[in-house]
PyMOL Python script that loads the backbone (N, CA, C, O; Angstrom):
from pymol import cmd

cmd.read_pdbstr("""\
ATOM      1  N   UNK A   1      86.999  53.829 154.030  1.00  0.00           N
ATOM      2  CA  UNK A   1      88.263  53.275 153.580  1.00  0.00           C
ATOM      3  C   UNK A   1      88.649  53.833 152.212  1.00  0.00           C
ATOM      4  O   UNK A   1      89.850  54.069 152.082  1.00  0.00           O
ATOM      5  N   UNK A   2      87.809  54.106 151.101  1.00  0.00           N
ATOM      6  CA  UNK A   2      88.631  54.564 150.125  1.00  0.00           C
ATOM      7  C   UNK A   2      88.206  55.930 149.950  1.00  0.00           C
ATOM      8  O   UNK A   2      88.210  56.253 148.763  1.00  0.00           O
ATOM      9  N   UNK A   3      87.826  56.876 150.778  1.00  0.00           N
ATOM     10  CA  UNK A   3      88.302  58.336 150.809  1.00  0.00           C
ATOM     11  C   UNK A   3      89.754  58.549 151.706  1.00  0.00           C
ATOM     12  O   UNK A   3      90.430  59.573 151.610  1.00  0.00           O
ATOM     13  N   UNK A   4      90.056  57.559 152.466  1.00  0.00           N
ATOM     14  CA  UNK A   4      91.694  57.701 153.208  1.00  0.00           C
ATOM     15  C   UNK A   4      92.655  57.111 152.072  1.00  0.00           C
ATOM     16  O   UNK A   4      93.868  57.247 152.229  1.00  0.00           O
ATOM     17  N   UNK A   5      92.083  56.353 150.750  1.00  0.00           N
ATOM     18  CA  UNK A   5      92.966  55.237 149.631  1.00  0.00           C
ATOM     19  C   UNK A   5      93.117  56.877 149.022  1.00  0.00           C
ATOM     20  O   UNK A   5      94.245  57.255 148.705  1.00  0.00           O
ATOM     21  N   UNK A   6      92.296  57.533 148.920  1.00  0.00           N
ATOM     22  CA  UNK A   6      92.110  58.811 147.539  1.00  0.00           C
ATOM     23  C   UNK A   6      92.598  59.941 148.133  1.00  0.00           C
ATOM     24  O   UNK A   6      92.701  60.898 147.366  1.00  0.00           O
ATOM     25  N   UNK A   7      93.099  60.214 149.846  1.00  0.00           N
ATOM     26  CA  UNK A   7      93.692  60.843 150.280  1.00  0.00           C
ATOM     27  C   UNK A   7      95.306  60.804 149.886  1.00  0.00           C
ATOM     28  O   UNK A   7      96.163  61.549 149.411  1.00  0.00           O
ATOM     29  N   UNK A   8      95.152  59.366 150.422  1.00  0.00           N
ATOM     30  CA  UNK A   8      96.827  59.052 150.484  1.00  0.00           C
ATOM     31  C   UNK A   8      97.074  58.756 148.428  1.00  0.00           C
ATOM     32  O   UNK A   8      98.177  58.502 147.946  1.00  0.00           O
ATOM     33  N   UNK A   9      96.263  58.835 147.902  1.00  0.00           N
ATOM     34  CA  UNK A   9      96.957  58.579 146.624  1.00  0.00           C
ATOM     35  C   UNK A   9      96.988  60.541 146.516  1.00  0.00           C
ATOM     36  O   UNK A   9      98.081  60.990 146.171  1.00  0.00           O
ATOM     37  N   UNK A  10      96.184  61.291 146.716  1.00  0.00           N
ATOM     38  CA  UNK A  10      96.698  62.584 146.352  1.00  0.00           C
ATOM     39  C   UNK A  10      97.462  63.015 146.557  1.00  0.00           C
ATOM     40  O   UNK A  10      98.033  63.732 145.735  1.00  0.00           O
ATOM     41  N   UNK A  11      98.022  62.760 148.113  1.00  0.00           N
ATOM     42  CA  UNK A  11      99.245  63.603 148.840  1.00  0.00           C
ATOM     43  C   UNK A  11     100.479  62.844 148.096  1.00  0.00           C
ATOM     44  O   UNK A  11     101.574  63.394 148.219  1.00  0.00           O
ATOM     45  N   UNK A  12     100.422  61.629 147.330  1.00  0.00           N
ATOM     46  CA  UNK A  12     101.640  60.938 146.931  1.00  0.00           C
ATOM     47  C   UNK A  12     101.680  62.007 146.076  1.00  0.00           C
ATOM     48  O   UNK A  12     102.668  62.720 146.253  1.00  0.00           O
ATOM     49  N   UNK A  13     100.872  62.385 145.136  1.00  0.00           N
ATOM     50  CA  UNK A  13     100.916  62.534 143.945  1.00  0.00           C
ATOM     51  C   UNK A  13     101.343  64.132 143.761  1.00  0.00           C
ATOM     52  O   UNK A  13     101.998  64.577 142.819  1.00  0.00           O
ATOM     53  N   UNK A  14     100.877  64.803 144.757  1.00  0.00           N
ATOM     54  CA  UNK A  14     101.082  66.450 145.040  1.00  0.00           C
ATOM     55  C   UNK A  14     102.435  66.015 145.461  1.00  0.00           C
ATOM     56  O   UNK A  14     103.196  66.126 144.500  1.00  0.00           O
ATOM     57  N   UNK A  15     103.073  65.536 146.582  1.00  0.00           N
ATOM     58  CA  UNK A  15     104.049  65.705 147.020  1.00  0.00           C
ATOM     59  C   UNK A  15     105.215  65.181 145.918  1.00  0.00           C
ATOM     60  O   UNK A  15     106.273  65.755 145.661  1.00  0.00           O
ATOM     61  N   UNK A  16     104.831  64.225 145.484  1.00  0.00           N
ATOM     62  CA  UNK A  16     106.260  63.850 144.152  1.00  0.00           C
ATOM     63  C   UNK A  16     106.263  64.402 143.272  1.00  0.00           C
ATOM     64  O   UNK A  16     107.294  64.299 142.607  1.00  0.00           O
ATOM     65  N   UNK A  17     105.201  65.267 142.747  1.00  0.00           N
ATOM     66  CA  UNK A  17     104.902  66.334 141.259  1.00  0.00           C
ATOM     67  C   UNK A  17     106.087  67.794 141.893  1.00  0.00           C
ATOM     68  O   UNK A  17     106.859  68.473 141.217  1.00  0.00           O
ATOM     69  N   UNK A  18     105.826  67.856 143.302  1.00  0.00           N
ATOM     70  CA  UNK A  18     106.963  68.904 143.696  1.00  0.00           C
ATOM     71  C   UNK A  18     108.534  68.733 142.918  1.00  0.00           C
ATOM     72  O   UNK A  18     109.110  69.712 142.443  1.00  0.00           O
ATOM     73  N   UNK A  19     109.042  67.504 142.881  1.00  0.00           N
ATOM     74  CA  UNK A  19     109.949  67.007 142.688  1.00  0.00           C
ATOM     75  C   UNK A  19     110.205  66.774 141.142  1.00  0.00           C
ATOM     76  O   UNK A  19     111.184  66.108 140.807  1.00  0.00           O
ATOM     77  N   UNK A  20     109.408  67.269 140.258  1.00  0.00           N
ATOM     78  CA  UNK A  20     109.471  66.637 138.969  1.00  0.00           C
ATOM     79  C   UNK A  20     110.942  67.370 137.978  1.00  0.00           C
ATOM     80  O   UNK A  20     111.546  68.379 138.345  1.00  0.00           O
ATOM     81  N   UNK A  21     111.220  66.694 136.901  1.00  0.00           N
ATOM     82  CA  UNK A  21     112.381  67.296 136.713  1.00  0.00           C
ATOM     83  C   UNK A  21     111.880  67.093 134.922  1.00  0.00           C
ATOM     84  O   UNK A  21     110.982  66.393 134.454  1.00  0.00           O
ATOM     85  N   UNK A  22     112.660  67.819 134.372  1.00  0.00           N
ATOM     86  CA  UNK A  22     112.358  68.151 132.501  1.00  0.00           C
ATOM     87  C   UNK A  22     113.902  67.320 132.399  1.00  0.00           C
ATOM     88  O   UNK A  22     114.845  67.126 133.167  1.00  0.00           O
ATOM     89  N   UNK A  23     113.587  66.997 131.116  1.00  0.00           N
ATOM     90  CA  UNK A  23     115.387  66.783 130.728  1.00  0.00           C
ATOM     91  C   UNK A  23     114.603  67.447 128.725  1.00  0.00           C
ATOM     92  O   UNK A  23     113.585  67.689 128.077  1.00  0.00           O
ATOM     93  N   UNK A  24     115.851  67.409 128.706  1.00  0.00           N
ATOM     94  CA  UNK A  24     115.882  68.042 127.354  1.00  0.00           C
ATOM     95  C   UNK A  24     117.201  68.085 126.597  1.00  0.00           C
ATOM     96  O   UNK A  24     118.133  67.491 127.140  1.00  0.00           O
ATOM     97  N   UNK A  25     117.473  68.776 125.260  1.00  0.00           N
ATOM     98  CA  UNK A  25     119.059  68.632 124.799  1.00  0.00           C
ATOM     99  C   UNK A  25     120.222  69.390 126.167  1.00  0.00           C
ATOM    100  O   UNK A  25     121.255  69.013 126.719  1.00  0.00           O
ATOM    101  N   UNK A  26     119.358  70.571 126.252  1.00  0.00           N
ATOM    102  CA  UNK A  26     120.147  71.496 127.256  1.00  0.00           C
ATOM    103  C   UNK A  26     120.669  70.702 128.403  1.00  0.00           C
ATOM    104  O   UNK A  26     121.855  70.691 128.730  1.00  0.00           O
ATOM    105  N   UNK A  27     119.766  70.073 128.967  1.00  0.00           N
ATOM    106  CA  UNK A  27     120.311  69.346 130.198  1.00  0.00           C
ATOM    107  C   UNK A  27     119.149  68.619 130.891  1.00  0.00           C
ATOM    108  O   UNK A  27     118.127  68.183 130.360  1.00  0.00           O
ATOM    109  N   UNK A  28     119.418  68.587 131.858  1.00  0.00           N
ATOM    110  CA  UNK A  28     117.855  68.551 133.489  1.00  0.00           C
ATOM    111  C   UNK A  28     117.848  69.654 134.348  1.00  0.00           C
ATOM    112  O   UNK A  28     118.778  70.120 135.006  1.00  0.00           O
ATOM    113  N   UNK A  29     116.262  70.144 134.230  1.00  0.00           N
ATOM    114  CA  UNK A  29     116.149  71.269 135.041  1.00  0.00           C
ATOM    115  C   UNK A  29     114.662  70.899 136.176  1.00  0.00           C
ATOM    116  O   UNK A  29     113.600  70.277 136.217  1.00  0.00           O
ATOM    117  N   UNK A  30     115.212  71.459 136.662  1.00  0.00           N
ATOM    118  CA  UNK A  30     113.512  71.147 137.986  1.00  0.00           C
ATOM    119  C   UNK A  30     112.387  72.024 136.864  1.00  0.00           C
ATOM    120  O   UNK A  30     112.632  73.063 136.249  1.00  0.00           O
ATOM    121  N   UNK A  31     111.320  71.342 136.857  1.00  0.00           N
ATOM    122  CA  UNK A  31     110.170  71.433 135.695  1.00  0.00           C
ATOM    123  C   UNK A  31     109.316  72.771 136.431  1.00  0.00           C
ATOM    124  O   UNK A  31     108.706  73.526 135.675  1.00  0.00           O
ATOM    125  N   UNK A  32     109.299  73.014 137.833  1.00  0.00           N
ATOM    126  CA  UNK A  32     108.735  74.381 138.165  1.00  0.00           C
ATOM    127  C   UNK A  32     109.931  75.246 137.959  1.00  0.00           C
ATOM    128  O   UNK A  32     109.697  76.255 138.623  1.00  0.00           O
ATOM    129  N   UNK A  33     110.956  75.357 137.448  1.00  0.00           N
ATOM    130  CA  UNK A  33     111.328  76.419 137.187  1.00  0.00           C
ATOM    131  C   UNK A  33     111.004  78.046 136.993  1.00  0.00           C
ATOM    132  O   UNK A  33     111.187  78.968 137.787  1.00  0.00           O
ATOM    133  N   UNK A  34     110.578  78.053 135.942  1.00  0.00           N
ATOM    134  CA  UNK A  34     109.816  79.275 135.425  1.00  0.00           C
ATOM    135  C   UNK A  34     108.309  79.856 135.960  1.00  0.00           C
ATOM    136  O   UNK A  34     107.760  80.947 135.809  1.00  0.00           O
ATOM    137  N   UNK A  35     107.858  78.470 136.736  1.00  0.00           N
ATOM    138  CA  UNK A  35     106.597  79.002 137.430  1.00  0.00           C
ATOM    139  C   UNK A  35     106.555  78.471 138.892  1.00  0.00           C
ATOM    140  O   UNK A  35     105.746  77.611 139.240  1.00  0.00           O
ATOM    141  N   UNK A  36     107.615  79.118 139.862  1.00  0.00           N
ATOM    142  CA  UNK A  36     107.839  78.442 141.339  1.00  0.00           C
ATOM    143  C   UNK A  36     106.407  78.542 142.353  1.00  0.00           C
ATOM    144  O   UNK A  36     106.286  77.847 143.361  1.00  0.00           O
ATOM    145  N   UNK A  37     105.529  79.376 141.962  1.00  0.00           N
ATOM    146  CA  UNK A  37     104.337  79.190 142.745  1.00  0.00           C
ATOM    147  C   UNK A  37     103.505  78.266 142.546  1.00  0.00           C
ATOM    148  O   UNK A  37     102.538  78.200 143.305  1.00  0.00           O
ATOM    149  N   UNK A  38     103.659  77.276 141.443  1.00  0.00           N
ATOM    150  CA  UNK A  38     103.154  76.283 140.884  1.00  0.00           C
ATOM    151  C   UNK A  38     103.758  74.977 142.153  1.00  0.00           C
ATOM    152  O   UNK A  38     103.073  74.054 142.595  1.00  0.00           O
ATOM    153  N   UNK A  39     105.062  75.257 142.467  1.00  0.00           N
ATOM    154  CA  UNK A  39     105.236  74.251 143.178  1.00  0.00           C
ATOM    155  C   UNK A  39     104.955  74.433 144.681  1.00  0.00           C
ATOM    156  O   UNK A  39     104.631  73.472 145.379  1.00  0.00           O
ATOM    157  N   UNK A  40     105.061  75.461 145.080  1.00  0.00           N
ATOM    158  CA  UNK A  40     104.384  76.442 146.330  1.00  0.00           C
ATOM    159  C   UNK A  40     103.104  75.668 146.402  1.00  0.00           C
ATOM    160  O   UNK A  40     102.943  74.800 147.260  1.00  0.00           O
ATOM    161  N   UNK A  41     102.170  75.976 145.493  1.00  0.00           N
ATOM    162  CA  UNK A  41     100.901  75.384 145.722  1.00  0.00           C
ATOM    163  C   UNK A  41     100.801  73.990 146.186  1.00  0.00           C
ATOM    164  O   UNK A  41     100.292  73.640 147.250  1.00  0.00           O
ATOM    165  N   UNK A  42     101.538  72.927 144.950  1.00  0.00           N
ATOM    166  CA  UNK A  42     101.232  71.673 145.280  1.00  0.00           C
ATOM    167  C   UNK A  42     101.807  71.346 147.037  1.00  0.00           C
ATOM    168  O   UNK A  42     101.166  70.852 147.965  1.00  0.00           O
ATOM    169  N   UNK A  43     103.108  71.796 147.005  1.00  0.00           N
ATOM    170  CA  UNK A  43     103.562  71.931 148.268  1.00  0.00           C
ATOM    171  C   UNK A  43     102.092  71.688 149.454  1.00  0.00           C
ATOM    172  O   UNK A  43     101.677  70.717 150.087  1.00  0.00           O
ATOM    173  N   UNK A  44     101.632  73.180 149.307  1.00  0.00           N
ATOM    174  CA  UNK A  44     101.056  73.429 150.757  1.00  0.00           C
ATOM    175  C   UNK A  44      99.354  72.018 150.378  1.00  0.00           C
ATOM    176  O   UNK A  44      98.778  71.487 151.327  1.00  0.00           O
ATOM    177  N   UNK A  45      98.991  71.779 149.074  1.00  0.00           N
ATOM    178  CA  UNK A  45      98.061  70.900 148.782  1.00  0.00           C
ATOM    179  C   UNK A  45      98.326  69.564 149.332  1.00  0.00           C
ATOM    180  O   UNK A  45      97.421  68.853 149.767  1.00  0.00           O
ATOM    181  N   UNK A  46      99.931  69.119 149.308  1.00  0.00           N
ATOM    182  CA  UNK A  46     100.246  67.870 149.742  1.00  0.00           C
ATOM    183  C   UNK A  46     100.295  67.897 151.345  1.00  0.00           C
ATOM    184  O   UNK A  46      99.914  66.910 151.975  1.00  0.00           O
ATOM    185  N   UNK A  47     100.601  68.633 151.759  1.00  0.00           N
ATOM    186  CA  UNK A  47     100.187  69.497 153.269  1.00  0.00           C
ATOM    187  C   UNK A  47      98.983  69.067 153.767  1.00  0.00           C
ATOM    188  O   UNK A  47      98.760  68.343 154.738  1.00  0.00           O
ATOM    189  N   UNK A  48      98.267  69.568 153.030  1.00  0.00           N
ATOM    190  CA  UNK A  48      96.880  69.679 153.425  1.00  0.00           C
ATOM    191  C   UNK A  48      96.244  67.982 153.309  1.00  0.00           C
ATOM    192  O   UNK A  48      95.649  67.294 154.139  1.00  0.00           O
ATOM    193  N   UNK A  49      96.555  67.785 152.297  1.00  0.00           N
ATOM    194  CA  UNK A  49      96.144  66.558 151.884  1.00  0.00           C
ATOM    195  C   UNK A  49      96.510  65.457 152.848  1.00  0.00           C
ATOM    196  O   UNK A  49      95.665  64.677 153.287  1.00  0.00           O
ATOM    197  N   UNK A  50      98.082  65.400 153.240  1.00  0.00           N
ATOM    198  CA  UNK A  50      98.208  64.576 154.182  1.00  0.00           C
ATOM    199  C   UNK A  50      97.804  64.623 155.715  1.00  0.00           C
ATOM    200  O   UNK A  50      97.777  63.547 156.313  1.00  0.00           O
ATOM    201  N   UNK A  51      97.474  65.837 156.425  1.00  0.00           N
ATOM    202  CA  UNK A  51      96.568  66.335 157.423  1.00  0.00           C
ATOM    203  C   UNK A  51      95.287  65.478 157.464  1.00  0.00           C
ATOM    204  O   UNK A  51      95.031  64.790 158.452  1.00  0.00           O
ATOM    205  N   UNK A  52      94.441  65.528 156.322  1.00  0.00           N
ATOM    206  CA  UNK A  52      93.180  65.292 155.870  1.00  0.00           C
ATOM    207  C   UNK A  52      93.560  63.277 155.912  1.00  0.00           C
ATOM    208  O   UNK A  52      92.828  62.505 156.532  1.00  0.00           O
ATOM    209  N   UNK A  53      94.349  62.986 155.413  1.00  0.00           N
ATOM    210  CA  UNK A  53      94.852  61.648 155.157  1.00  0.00           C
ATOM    211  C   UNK A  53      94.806  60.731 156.664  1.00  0.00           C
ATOM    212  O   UNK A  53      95.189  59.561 156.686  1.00  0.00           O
TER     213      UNK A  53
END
""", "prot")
cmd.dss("prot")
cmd.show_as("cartoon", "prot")
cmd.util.cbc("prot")
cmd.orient("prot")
């Protein structure tokens, strides 16, 4: 039971970090901006993770 609690808390956590956003004076920008394989990764991790889940 709590390796499926530590599943499902990872895939939350990979899958909504995809989504994260910066704000700043300039504006709001999606926070993988400048490094999109960063979100690629968590992507296919929350993937995986929820498979495993």
């Amino acid at each position: 039971m709590k390796t499926k609690n530590l599943f499902m808390s990872a895939t939350l956590m990979c899958g909504l970090l995809i989504f994260a956003f910066a704000f700043d004076n300039e504006g709001t920008k999606w926070l993988w901006s400048e490094t999109k394989p960063v979100a690629i990764v968590l992507g296919m991790a929350a993937v995986i993770l929820g498979i495993l889940y």
